[in-house]
N, CA, C and O atoms as CSV, one atom per row, in Angstrom:
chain,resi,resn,atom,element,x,y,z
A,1,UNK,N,N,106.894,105.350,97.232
A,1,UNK,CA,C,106.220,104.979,98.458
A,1,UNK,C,C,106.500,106.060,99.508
A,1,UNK,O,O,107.699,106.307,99.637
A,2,UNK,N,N,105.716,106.718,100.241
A,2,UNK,CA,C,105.756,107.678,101.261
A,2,UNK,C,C,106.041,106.853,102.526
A,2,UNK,O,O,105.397,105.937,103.038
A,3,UNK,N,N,107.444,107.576,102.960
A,3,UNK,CA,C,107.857,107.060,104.208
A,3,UNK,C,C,107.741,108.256,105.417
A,3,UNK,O,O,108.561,109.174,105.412
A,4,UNK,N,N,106.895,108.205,106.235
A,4,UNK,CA,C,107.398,108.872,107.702
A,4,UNK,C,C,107.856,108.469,108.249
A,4,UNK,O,O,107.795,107.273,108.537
A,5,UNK,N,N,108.947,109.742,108.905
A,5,UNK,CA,C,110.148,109.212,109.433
A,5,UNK,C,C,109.924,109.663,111.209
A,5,UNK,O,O,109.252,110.471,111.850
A,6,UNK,N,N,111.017,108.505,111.501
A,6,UNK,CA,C,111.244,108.988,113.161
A,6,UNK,C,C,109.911,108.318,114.550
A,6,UNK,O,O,109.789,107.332,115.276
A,7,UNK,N,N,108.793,110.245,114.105
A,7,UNK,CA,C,108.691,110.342,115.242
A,7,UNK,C,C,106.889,110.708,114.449
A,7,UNK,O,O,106.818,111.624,113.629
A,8,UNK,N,N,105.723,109.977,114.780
A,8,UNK,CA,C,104.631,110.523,114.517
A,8,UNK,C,C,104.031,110.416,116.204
A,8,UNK,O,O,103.631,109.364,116.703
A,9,UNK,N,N,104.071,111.518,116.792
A,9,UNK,CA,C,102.537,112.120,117.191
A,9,UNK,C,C,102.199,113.144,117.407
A,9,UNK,O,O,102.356,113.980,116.518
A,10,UNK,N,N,101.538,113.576,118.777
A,10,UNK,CA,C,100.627,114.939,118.244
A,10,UNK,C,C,101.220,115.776,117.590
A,10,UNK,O,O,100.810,116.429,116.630
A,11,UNK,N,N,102.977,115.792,118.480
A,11,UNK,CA,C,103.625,117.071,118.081
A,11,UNK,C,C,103.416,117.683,116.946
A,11,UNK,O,O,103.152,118.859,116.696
A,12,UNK,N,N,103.633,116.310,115.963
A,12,UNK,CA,C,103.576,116.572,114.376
A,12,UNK,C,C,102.721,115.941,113.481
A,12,UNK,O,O,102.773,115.996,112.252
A,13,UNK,N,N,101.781,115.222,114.310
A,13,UNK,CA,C,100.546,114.889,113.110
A,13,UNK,C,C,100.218,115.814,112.462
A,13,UNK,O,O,100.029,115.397,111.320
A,14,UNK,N,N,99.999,117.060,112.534
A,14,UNK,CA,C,99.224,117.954,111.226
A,14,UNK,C,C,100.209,117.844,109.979
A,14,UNK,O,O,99.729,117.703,108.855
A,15,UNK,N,N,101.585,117.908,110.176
A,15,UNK,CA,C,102.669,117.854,109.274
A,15,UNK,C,C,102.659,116.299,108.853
A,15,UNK,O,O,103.049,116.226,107.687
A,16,UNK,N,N,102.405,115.234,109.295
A,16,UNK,CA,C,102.806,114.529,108.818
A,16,UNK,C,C,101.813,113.910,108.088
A,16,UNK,O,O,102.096,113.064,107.240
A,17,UNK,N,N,100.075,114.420,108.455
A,17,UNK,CA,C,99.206,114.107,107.717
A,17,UNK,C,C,99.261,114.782,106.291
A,17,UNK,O,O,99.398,114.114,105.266
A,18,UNK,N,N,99.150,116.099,106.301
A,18,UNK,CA,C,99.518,116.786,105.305
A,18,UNK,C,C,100.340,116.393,104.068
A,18,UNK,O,O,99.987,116.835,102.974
A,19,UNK,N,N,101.403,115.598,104.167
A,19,UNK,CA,C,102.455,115.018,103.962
A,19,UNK,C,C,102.193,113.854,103.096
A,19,UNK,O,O,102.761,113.645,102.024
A,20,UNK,N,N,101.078,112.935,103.770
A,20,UNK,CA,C,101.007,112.027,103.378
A,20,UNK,C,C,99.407,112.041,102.418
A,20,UNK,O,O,98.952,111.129,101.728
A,21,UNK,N,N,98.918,113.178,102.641
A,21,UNK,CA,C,97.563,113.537,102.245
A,21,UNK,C,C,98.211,113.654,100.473
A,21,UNK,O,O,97.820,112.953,99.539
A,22,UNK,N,N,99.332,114.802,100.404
A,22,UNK,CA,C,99.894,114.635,98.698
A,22,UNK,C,C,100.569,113.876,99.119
A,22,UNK,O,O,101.007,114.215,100.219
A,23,UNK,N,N,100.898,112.961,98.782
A,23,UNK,CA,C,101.655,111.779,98.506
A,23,UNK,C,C,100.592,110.991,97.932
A,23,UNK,O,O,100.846,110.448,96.857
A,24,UNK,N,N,98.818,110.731,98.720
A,24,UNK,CA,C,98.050,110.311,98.143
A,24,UNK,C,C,97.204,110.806,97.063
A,24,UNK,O,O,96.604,110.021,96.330
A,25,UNK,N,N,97.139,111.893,96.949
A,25,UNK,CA,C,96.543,112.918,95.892
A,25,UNK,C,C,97.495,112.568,94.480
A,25,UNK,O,O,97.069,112.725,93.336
A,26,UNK,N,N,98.891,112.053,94.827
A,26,UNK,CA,C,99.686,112.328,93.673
A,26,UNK,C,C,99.773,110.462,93.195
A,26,UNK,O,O,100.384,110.038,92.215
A,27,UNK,N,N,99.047,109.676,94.115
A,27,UNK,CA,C,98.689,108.317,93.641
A,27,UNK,C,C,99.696,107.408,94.604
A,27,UNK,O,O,100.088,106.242,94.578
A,28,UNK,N,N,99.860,108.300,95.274
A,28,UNK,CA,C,100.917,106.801,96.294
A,28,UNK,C,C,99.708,106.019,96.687
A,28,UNK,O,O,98.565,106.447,96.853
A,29,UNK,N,N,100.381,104.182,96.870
A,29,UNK,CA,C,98.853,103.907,97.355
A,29,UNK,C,C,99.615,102.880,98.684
A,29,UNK,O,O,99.096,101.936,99.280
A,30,UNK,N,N,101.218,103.562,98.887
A,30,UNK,CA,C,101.465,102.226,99.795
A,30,UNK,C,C,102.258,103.407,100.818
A,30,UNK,O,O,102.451,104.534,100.364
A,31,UNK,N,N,102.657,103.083,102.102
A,31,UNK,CA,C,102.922,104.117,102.989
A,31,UNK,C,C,103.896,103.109,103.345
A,31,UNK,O,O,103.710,101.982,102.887
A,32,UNK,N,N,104.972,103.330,104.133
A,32,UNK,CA,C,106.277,102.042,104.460
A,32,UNK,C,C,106.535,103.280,106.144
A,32,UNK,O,O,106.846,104.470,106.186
A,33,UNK,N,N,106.212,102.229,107.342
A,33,UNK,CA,C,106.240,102.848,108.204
A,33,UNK,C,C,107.615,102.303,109.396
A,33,UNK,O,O,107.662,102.352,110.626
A,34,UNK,N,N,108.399,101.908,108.588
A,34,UNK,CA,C,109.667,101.169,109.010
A,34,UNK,C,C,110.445,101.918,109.971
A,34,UNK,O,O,111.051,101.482,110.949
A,35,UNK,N,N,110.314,103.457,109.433
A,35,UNK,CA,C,111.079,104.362,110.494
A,35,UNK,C,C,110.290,104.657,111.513
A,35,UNK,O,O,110.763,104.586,112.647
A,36,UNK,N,N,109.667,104.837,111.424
A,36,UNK,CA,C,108.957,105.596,112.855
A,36,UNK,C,C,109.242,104.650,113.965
A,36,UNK,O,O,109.030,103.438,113.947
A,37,UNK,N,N,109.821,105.449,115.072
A,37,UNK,CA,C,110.195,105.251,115.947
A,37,UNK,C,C,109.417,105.194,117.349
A,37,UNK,O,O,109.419,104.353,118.249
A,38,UNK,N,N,108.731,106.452,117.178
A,38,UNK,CA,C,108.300,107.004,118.534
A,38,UNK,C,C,106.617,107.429,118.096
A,38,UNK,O,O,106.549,108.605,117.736
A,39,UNK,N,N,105.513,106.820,118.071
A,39,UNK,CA,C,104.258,107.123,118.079
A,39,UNK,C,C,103.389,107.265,119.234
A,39,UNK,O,O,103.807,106.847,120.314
A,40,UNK,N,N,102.431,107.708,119.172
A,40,UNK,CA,C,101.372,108.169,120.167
A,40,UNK,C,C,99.695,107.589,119.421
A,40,UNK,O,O,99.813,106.779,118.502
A,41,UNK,N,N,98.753,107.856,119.678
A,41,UNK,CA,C,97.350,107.654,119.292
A,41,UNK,C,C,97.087,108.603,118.197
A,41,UNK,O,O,96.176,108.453,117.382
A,42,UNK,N,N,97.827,109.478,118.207
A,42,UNK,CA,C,98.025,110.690,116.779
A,42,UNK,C,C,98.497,109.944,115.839
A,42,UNK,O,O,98.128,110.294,114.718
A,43,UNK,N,N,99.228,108.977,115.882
A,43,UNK,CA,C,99.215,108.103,114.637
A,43,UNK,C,C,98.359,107.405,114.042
A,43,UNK,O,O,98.170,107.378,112.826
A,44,UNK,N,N,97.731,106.736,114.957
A,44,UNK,CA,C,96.279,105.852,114.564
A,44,UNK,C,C,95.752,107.151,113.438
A,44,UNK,O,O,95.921,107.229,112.221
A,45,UNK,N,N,95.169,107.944,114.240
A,45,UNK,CA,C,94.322,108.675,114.178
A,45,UNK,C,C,94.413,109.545,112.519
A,45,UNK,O,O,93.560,109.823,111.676
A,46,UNK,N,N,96.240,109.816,112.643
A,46,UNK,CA,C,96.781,110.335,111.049
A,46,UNK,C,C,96.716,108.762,110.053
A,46,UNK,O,O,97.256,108.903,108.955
A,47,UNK,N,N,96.308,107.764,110.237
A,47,UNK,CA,C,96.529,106.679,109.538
A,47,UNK,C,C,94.984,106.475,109.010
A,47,UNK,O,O,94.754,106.254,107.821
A,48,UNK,N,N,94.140,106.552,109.815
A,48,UNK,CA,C,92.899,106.398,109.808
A,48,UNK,C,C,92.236,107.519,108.791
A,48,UNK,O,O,91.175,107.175,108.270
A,49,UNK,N,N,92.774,108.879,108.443
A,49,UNK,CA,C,92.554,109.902,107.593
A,49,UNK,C,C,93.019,109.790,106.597
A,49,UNK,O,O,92.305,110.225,105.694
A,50,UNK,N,N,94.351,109.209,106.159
A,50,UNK,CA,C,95.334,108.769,105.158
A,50,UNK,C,C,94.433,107.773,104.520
A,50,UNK,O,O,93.882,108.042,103.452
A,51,UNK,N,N,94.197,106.238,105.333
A,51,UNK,CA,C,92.939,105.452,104.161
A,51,UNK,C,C,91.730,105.985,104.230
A,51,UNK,O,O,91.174,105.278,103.389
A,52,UNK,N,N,90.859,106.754,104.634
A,52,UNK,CA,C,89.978,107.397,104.533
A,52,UNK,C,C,90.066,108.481,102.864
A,52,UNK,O,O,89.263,108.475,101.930
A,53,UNK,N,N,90.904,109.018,102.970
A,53,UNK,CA,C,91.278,110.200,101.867
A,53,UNK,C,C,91.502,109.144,100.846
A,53,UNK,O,O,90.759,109.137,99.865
A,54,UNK,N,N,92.577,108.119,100.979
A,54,UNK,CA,C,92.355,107.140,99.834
A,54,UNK,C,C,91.177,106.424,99.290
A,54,UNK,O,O,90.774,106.590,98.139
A,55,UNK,N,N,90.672,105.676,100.095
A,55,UNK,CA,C,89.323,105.183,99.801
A,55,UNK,C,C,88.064,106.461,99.159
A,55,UNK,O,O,87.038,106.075,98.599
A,56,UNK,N,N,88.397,108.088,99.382
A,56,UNK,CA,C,87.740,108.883,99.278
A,56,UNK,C,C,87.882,108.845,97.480
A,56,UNK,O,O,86.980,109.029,96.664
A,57,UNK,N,N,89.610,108.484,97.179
A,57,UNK,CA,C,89.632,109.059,96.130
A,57,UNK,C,C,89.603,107.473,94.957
A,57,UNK,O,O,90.151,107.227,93.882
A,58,UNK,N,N,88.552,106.592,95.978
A,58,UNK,CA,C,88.304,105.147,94.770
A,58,UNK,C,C,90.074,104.159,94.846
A,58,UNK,O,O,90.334,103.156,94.182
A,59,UNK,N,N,90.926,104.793,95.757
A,59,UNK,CA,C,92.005,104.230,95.936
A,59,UNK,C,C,92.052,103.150,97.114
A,59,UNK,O,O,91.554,103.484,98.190
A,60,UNK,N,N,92.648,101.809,96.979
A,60,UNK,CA,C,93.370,101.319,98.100
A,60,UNK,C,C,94.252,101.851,98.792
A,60,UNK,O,O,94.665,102.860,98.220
A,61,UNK,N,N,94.796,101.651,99.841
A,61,UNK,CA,C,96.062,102.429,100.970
A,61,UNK,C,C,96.708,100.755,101.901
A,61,UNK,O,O,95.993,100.055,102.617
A,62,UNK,N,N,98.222,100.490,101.579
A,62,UNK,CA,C,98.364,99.378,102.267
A,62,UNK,C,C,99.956,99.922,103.011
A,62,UNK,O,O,101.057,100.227,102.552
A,63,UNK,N,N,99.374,99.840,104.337
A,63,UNK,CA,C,100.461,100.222,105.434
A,63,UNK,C,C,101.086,99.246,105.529
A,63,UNK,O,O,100.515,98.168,105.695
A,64,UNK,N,N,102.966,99.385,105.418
A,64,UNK,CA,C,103.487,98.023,105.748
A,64,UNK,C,C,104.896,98.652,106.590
A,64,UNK,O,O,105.303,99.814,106.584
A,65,UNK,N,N,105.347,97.710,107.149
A,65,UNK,CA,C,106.398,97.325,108.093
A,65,UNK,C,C,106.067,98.260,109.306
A,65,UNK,O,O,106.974,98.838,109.904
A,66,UNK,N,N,104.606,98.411,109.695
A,66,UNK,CA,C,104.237,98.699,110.761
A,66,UNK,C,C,104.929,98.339,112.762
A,66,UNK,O,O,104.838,97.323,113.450
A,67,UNK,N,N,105.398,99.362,112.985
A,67,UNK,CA,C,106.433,98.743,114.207
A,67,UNK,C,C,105.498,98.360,115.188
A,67,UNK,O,O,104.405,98.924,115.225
A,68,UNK,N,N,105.855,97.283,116.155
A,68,UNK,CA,C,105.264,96.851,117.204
A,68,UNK,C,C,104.745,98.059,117.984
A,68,UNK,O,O,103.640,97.953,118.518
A,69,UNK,N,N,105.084,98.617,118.042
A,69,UNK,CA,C,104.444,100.132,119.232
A,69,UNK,C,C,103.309,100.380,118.282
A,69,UNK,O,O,102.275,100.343,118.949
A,70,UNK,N,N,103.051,100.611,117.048
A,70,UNK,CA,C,102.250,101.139,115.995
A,70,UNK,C,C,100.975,100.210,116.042
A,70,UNK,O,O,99.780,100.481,116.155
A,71,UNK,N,N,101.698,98.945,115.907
A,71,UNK,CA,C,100.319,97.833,116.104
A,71,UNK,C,C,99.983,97.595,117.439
A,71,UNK,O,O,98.854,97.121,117.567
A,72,UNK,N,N,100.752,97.815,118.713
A,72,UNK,CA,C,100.061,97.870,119.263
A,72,UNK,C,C,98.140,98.777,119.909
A,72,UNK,O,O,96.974,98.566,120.242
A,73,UNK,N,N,99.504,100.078,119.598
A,73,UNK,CA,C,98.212,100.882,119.501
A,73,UNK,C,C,97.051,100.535,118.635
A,73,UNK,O,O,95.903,100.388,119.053
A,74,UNK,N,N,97.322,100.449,117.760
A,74,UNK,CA,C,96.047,100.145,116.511
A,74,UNK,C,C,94.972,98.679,117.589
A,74,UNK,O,O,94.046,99.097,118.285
A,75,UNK,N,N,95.149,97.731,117.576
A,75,UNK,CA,C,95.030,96.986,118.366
A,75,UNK,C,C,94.281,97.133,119.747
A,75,UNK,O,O,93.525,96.254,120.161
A,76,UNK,N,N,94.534,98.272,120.415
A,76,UNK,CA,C,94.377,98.614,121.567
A,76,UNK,C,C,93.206,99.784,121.227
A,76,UNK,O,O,92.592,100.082,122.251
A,77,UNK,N,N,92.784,100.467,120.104
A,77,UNK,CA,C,91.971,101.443,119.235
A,77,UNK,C,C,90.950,100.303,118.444
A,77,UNK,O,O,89.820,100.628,118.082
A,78,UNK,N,N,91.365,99.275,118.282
A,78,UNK,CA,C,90.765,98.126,117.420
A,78,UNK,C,C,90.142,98.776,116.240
A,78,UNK,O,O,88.973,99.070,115.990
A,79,UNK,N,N,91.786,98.986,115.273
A,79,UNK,CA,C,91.851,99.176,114.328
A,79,UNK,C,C,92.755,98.815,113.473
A,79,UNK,O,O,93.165,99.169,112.368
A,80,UNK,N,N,93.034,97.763,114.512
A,80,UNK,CA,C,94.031,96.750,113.603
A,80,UNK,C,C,94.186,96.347,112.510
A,80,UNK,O,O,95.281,95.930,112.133
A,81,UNK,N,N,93.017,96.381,111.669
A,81,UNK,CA,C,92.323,96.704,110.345
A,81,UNK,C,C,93.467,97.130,109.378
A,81,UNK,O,O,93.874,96.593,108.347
A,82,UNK,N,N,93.821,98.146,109.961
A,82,UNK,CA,C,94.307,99.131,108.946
A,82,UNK,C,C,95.608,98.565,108.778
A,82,UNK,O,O,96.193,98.786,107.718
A,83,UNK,N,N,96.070,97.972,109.530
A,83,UNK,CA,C,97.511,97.409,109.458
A,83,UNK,C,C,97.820,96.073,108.541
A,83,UNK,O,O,98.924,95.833,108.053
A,84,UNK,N,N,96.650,95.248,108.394
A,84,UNK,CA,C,96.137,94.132,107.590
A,84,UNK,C,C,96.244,94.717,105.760
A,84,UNK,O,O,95.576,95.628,105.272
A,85,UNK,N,N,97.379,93.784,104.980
A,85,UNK,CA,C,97.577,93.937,103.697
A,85,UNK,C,C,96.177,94.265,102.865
A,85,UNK,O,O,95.178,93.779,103.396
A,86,UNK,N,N,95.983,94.910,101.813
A,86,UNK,CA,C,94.498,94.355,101.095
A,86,UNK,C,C,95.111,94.119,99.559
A,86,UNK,O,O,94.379,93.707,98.659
């Protein structure tokens, strides 16, 4: 399971998309977002490309232990969606 850690936003969305882009190429289909600490709208935004690239590749993508700051945003983007098990 691909975990990002800490800290996702702008600073390091390209790295952390990247990141999670092979992780999905190599068949991860679950992301565990327990660490992240400190997000911005660059997260949505790297989350939203992550199931996109999955769904690209006929795959599910299920984000879990999403932190309150994380859903909020999503929520507030109304894409709360993505945070919802499938």
């Amino acid at each position: 399971m691909f975990r990002p850690t800490l800290t996702l936003t702008v600073n390091n969305a390209k790295t952390a998309l990247d990141a999670g882009l092979s992780a999905i190429e190599n068949g991860q289909t679950e992301i565990d977002l327990a660490q992240l600490t400190v997000v911005d709208s660059a997260a949505v935004a790297t989350m939203v490309a992550w199931r996109r690239a999955a769904l690209d590749r006929g795959a599910s993508l299920t984000f879990r232990n999403a932190p309150a700051n994380l859903r909020s945003l999503a929520e507030l983007y109304d894409v709360a969606e993505l945070l919802h098990q499938h």
